[in-house]
C-alpha positions in Angstrom: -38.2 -13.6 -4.5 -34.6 -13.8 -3.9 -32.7 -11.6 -1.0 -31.4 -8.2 -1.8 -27.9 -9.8 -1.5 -28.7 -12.6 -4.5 -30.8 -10.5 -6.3 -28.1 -9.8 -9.1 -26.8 -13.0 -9.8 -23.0 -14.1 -8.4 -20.3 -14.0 -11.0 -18.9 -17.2 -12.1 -16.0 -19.0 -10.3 -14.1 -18.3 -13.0 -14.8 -14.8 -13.1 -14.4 -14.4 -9.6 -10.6 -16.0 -9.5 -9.6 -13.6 -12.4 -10.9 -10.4 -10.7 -9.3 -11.0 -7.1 -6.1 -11.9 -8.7 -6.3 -8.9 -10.7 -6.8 -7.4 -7.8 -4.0 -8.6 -5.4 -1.8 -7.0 -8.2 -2.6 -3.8 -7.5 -3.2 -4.4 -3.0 -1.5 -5.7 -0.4 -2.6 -5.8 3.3 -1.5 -4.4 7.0 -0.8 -8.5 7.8 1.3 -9.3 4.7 3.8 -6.4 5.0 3.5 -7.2 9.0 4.5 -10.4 8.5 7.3 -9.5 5.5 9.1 -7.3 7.9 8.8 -10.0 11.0 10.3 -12.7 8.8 12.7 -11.0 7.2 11.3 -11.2 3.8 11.4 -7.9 2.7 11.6 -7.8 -1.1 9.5 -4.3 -1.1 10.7 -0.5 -0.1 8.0 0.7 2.1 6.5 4.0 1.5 4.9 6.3 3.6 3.5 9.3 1.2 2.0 11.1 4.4 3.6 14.2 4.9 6.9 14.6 7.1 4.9 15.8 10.0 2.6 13.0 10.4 5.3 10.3 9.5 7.5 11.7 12.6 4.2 11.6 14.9 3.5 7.8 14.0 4.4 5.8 11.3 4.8 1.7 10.3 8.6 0.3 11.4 10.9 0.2 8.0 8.9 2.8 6.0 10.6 5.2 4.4 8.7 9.0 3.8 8.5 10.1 0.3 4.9 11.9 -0.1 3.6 11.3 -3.8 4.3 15.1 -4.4 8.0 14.6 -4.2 8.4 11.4 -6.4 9.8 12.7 -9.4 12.7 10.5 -11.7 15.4 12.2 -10.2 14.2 10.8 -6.3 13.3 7.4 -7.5 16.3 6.5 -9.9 17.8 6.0 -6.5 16.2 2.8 -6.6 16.5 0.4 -9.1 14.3 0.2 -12.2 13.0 -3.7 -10.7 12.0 -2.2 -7.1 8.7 -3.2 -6.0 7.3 -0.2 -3.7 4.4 -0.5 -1.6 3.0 2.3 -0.6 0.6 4.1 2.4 -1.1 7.0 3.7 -3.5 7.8 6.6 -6.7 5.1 5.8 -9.0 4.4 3.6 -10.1 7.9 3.8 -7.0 8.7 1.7 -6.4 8.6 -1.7 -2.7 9.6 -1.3 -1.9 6.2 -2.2 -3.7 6.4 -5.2 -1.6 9.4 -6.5 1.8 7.7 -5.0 0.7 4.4 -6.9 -0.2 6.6 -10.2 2.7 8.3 -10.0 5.6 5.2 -9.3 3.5 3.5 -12.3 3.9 6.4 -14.4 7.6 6.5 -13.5 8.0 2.7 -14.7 8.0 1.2 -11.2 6.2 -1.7 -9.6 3.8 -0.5 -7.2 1.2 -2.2 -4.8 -0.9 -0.3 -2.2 -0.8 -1.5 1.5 -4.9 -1.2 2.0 -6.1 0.4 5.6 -2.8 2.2 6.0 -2.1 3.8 9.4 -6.0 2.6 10.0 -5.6 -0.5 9.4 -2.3 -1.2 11.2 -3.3 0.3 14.0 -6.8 -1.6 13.9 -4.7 -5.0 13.5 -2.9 -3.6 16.7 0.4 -3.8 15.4 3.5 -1.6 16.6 4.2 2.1 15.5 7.4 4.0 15.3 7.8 7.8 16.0 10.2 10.2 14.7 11.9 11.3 11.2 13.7 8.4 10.7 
């Protein structure tokens, strides 16, 4: 009798490439945008879609705060129609991301989701900023 954890049978390597690729298209993590901003590399706007209150209390370095609700054409043709936006709320408890993501995809913009948001970057123990800006 096989263990709970083999009892239905592992996808094939094959399968299992395509889905986590299809998958990093749509996620990024904590370290990566971490590690973006530290190098320099930032080809991404940051967004925080938590509202203004809990952005100024604690937020991630570089992110700018848009909440989902207030991404309409008008807002986002300040960016060009190639800008890559990854975007963040409170953890994965929060499906603000979700919406932002749904909502900059509707708009015609490339989106990723930073999974964990203020969760996970706190849980990797990175630095926060505080204020509006």
């Amino acid at each position: 009798m096989p263990s709970l954890a083999a009892e239905t049978p592992a996808a094939s390597p094959a399968e299992t490439a395509a889905y986590y690729a299809r998958k990093l298209a749509f996620e990024t993590d904590c370290w990566d945008v971490h590690a973006s901003f530290a190098s320099g590399t930032t080809d991404f706007v940051l967004l925080d879609v938590r509202s203004p209150t809990l952005f100024a209390r604690s937020h991630v370095p570089g992110a700018l705060n848009l909440p989902h609700g207030k991404m309409t054409a008008h807002r986002m043709s300040a960016w060009p129609a190639e800008t890559l936006f990854v975007v963040y709320c409170a953890g994965p408890h929060c499906n603000g991301t979700d919406k932002a993501a749904f909502r900059l995809a509707s708009l015609g913009y490339a989106v990723k989701v930073m999974i964990g948001g203020m969760t996970g970057w706190a849980d990797e123990g990175f630095d926060t900023a505080s204020g509006s800006d």
